[in-house]
C-alpha positions in Angstrom: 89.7 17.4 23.6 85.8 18.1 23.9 83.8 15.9 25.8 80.5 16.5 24.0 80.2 17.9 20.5 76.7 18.8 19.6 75.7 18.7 15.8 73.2 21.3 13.9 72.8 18.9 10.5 70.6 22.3 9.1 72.9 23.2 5.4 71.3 26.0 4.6 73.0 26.6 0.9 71.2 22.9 0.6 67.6 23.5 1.3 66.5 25.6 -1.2 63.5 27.1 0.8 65.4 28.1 3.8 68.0 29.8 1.6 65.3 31.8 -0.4 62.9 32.8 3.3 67.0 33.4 4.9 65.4 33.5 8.5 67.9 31.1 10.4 67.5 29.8 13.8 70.2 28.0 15.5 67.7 24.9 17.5 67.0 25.9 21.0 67.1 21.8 22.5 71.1 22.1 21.3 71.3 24.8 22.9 69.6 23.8 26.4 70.8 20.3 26.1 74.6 22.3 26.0 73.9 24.5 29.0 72.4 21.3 30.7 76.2 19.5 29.9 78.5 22.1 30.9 76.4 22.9 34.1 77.4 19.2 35.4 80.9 20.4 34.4 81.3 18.8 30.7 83.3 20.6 28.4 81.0 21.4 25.1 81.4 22.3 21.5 79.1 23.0 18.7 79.1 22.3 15.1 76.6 24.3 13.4 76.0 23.3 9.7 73.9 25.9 8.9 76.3 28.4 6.8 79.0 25.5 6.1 79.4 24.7 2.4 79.9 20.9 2.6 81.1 17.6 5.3 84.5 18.5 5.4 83.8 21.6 7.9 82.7 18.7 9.9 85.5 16.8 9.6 88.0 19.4 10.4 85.8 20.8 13.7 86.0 16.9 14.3 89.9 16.9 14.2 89.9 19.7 16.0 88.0 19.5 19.1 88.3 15.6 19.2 85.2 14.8 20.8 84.6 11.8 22.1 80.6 12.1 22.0 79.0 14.1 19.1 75.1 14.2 20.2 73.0 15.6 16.7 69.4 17.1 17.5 67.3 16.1 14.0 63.8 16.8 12.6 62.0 15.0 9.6 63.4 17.6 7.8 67.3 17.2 8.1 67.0 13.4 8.5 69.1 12.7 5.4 72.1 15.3 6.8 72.0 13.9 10.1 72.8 10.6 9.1 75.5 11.2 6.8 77.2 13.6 9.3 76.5 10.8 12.4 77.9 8.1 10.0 81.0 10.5 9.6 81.4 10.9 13.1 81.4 7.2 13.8 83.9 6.4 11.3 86.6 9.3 12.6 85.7 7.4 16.3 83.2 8.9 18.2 80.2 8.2 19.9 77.0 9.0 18.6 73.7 10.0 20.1 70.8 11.4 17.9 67.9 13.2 19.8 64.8 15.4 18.7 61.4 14.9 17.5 62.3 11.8 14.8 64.5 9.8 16.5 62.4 10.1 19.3 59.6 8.9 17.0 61.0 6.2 15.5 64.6 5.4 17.0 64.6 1.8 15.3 65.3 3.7 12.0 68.2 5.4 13.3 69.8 2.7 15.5 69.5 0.2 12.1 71.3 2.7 10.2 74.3 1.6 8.6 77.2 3.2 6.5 79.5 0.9 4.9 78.1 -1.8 7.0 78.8 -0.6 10.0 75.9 1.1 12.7 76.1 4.9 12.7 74.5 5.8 15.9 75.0 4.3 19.4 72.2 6.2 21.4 68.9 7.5 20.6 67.6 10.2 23.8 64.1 9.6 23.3 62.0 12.3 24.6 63.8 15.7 27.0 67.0 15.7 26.7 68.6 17.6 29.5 68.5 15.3 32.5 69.1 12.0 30.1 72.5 13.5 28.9 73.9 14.2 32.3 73.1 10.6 33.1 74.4 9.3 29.4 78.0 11.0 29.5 79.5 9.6 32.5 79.6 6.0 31.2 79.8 6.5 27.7 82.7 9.1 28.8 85.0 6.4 30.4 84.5 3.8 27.2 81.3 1.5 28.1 79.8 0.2 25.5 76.0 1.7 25.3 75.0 -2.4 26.3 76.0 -2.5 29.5 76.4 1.7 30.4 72.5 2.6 29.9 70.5 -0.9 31.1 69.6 1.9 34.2 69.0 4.7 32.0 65.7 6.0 31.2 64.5 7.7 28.4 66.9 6.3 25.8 66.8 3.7 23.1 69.9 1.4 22.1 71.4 -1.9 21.0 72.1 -4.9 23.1 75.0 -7.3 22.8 72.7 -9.2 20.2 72.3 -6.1 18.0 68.8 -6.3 19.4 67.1 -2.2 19.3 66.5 -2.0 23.6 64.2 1.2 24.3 64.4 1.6 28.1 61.4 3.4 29.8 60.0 7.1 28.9 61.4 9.4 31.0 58.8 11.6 32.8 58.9 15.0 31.8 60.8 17.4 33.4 58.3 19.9 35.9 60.6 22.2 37.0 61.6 23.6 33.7 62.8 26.6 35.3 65.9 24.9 37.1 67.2 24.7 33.9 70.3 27.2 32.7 69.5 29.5 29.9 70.5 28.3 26.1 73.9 28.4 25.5 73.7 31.1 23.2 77.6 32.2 23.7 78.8 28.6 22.0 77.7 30.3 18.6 78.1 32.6 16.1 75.7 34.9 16.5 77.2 37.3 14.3 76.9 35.1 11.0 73.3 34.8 11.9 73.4 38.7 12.1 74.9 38.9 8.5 72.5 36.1 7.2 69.5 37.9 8.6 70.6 41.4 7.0 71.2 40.2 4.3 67.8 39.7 2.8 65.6 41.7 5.5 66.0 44.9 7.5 66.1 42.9 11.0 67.7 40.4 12.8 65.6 38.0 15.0 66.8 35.6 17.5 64.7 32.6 19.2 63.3 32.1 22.7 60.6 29.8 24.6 58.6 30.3 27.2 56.9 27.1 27.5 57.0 23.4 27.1 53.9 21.3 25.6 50.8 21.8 23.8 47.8 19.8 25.7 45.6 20.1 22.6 45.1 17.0 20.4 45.7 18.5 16.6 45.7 14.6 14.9 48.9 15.9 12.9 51.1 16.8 15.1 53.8 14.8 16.5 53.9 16.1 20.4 57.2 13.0 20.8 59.5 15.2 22.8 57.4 18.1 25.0 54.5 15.5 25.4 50.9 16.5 25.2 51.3 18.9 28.6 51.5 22.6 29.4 54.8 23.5 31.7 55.1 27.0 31.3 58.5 28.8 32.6 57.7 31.7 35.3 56.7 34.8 33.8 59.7 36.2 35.8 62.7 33.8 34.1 61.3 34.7 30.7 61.4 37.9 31.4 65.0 37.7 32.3 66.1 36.0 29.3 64.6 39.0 27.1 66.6 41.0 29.0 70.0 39.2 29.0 69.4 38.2 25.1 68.7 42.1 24.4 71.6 43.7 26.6 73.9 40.8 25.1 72.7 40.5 21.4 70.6 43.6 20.9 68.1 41.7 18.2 65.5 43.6 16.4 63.0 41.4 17.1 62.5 37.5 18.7 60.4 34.7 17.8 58.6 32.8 20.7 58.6 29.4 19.4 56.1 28.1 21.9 53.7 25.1 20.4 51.0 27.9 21.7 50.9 31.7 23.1 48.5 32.6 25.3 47.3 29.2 27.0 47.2 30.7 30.7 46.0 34.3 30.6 47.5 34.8 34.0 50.2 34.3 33.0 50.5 36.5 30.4 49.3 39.4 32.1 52.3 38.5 34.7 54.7 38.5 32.4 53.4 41.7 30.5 54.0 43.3 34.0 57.6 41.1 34.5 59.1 42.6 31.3 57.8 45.8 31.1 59.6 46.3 34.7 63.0 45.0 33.8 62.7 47.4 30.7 62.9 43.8 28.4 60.2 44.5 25.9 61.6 43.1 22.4 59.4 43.3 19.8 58.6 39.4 18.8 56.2 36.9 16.9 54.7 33.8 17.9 52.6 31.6 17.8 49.0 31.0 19.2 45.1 29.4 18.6 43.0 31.4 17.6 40.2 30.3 19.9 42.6 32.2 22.6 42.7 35.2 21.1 40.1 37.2 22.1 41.0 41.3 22.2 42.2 41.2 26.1 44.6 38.5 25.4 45.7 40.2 21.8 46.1 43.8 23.9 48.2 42.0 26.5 50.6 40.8 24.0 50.4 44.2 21.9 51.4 45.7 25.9 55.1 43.7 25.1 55.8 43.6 21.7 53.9 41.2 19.7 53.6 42.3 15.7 52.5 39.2 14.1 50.9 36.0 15.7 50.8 32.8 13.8 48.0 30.9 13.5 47.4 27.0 12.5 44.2 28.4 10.7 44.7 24.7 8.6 41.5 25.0 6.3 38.1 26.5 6.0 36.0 23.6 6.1 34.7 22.9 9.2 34.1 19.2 8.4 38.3 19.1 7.8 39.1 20.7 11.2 37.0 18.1 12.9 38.5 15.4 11.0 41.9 16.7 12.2 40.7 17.4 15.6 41.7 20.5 15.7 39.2 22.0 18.1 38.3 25.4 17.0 35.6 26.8 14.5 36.1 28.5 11.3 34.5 31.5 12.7 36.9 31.3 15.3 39.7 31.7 12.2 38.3 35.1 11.2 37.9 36.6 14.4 40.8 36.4 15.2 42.0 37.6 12.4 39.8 41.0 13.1 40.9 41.1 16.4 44.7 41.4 15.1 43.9 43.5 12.3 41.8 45.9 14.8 44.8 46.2 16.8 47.7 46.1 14.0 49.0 43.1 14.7 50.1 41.1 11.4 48.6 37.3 11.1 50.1 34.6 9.7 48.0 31.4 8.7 49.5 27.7 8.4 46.8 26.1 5.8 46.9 22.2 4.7 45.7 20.5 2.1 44.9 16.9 1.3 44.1 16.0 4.6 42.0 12.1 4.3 38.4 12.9 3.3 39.5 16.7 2.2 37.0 17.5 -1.0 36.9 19.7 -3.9 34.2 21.9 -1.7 36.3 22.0 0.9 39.1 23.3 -0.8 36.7 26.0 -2.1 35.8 26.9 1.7 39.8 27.3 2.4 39.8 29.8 -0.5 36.6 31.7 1.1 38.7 32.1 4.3 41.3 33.2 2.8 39.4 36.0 1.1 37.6 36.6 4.0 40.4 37.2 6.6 42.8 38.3 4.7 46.0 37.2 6.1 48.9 39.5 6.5 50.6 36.3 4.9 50.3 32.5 5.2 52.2 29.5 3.7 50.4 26.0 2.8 51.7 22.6 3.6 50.7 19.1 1.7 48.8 17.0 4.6 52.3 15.2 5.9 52.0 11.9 8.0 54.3 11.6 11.1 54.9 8.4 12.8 53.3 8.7 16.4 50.6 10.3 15.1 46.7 9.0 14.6 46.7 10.8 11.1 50.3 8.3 10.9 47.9 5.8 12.1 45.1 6.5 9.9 46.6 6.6 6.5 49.2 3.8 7.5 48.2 1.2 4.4 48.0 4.0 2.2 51.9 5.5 2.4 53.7 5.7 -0.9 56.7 3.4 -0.9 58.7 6.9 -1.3 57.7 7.8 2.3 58.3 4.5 4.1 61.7 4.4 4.6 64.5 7.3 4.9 64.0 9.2 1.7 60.7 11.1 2.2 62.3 14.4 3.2 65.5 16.0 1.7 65.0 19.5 2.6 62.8 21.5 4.6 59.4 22.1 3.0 59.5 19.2 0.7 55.7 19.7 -0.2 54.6 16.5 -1.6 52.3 13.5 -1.3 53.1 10.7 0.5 50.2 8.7 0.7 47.8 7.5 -1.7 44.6 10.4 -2.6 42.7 8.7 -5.4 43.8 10.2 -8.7 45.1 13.8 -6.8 48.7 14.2 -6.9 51.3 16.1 -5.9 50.7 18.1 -9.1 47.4 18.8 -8.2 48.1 20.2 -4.6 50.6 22.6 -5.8 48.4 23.8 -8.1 46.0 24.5 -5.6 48.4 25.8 -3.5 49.1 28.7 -6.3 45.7 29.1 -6.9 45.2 30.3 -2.8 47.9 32.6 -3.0 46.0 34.0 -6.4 42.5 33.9 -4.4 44.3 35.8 -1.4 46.0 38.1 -2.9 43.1 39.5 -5.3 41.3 39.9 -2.2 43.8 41.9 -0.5 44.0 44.0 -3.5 40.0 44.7 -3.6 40.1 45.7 -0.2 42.7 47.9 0.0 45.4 45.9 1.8 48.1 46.1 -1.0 48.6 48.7 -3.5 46.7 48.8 -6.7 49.0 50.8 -8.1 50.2 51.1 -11.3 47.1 49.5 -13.3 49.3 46.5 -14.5 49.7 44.9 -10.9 45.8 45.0 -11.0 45.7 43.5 -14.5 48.5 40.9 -13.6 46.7 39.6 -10.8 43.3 39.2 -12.0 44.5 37.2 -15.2 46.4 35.1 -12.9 43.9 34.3 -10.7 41.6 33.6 -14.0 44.4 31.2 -15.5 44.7 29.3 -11.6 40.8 28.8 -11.4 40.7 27.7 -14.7 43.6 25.4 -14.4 42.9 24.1 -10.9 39.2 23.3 -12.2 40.2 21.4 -15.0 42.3 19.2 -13.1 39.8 18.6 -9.9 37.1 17.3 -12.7 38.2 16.5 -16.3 40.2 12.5 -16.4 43.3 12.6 -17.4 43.8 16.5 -16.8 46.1 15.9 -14.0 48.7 13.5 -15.9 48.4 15.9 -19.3 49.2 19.4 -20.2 48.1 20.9 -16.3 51.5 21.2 -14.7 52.6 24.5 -12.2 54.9 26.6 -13.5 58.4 24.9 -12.8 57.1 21.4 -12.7 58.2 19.4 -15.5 
């Protein structure tokens, strides 16, 4: 019998965009929050839904490890998964604490959750996770109800007697990250991620972090579990890890899923130095600002491995970056751009659209940018409001009934409009969308960064860039275009 079961809700034949990208990453926090449980001695089990077909994999890992606590780490994303599994879990007698970015954003959601009338989830960890769950087990372990166990825990969110949501003090961040024990990396499969990974690209990447926190202010983003702060791990223990995961794993590449590369320059340089000496250098991607990269920070990370850095370009109007206070300028966008392309390092640009006050001439701008920097790649989201956030805040009156209650994601990249834009729609966007990728790649074929070759890939991409202008034209400025004949390919 397991003590702790922890739950990946992730199905990846059910989310049609991870299963076309096939880049699966099992979520760190599981995996530190299961290193943090067996340190104090608990024994730990994993489900991980990413390659199961259906619930019933769950049920049986259920019957056979018999856990008495099944903990599930959920984003936005996988909201609709986790609940069904935690509901699931509840039922065969466990249990259940949720964690992660959007319980900790709105735990009254989860703990009012019912299936079949009864409450799915006992305990949201609001917030870290690791020193909460060696606090939360004990009690809930010998059979206290949640009530009486966690009145002196902090950092967690519950009912009381009168089915009343209690959410007990924040718990402060943890400073010493580096006391922590490495992700539990053995309590997977590492080889079906292997197989998944092969399967559609000639590598196989595992995940890593350095650091905890992003102190910049990106309106946007929910910053509900790492907190608006900057705790980075010593250049040394990183370095370590690298070494252990390629000795152990032996991964093509990594991803560094830091909130931001390159903060402290320092420490960079001293962890160049770190890994180069314990012969660790992987080659990885991650992500950064790019008001931080300037060429001595680009060449430090070009010293250990780096071949493509993502940036959260967002747009090219600068009036749309202030709005979402992003900080930077959108000559700061292309610069970096040159920098990486100067010292062949890919890029990767995270654009938005239909940010609040985002105008036709903006969107214009974003497709100058585009043309002008040239991505290796990018991918563009639909302006999504989080809970916790002042773009939440600011658009608050204005959400769609769709996106006000538990239904406003069913899979990752869900890509739609959830609050109300005038006459734009979700139509609209994702013809815009099509019409940046058109934009983009014409300019990457004028200067040279894609083939030309043969003649019809030259044709083919100049009428479809025609046809997207065109189409997105019509329906930023004739009435009625968007609710008539103007639909993307697909869209019926």
């Amino acid at each position: 019998m397991a003590d702790l079961m922890l739950v990946n809700p992730l199905f990846l034949h059910s989310d049609p965009v991870e299963s076309r990208l096939m880049t699966p990453y099992f979520p760190l926090g599981l995996l530190y929050l299961a290193a943090a449980a067996r340190e104090a001695g608990y024994d730990v089990t994993i489900f991980d839904a990413m390659f199961a077909e259906d619930d019933k994999a769950f049920l049986t890992a259920l019957e056979r490890e018999r856990p008495q606590v099944v903990g599930l780490g959920v984003l936005t994303t996988v909201r609709q998964a986790a609940l069904r599994l935690a509901g699931l879990a509840k039922a065969w007698g466990a249990t259940v604490i949720v964690g992660g970015a959007d319980p900790t954003g709105r735990p009254d959601l989860y703990l009012r959750h019912k299936r079949e009338k009864s409450f799915s989830i006992d305990v949201v960890v609001v917030g870290e996770g690791e020193e909460t769950i060696r606090e939360t087990l004990p009690p809930l372990l010998d059979g206290e109800e949640p009530a009486a166990a966690l009145s002196e825990v902090e950092g967690v969110a519950y009912r009381d007697r009168m089915g009343e949501v209690v959410q007990a003090p924040r718990r402060p961040l943890i400073k010493e990250v580096d006391r922590l024990p490495f992700p539990a990396r053995d309590l997977i499969d590492i080889e079906q991620y292997r197989r998944a990974w092969h399967s559609q690209h000639d590598h196989f990447s595992l995940s890593i972090i350095a650091t905890r926190g992003c102190p910049f202010g990106c309106s946007w983003c929910q910053k509900s579990v790492f907190g608006r702060s900057f705790r980075p791990r010593s250049p040394e223990s990183v370095a370590e890890e690298m070494a252990l995961i390629k000795q152990a794993y032996q991964p093509d590449q990594i991803r560094i899923v830091d909130d931001v590369m390159g903060i402290d320059a320092d420490w960079v340089r001293a962890w160049r130095d770190a890994v180069i000496d314990r012969e660790a250098v992987i080659p990885f991607e991650c992500l950064s600002r790019v008001d931080l990269m300037d060429e001595e920070m680009a060449r430090l990370l070009k010293d250990v491995g780096c071949r493509r850095i993502h940036f959260g370009a967002e747009s090219g109007s600068q009036s749309v970056l202030d709005a979402m206070n992003k900080g930077i300028l959108v000559a700061q966008i292309v610069e970096a751009a040159d920098v990486c392309r100067k010292l062949d390092i890919d890029t990767y640009f995270y654009m938005m659209v239909g940010y609040p006050g985002e105008s036709w001439s903006d969107l214009k701008r974003s497709v100058r940018l585009l043309r002008r920097a040239r991505p290796d790649d990018f991918s563009t989201t639909i302006a999504y409001p989080l809970p916790g956030t002042p773009f939440y805040e600011e658009v608050r009156d204005r959400l769609a009934l769709e996106g006000a209650g538990t239904v406003d994601w069913t899979h990752t990249a869900e890509n739609r409009v959830l609050f109300k834009r005038g006459r734009l729609s979700t139509l609209f966007y994702r013809r815009v969308i099509r019409w940046f990728h058109s934009e983009w790649r014409n300019a990457r074929l004028k200067a040279g960064d894609e083939d030309r070759r043969p003649a019809s890939v030259w044709l083919k991409t100049t009428l479809g860039l025609w046809r997207d202008r065109l189409l997105v034209n019509a329906m930023a400025h004739v009435p009625g275009a968007i609710q008539s004949g103007f639909r993307p390919e697909g869209e019926t």
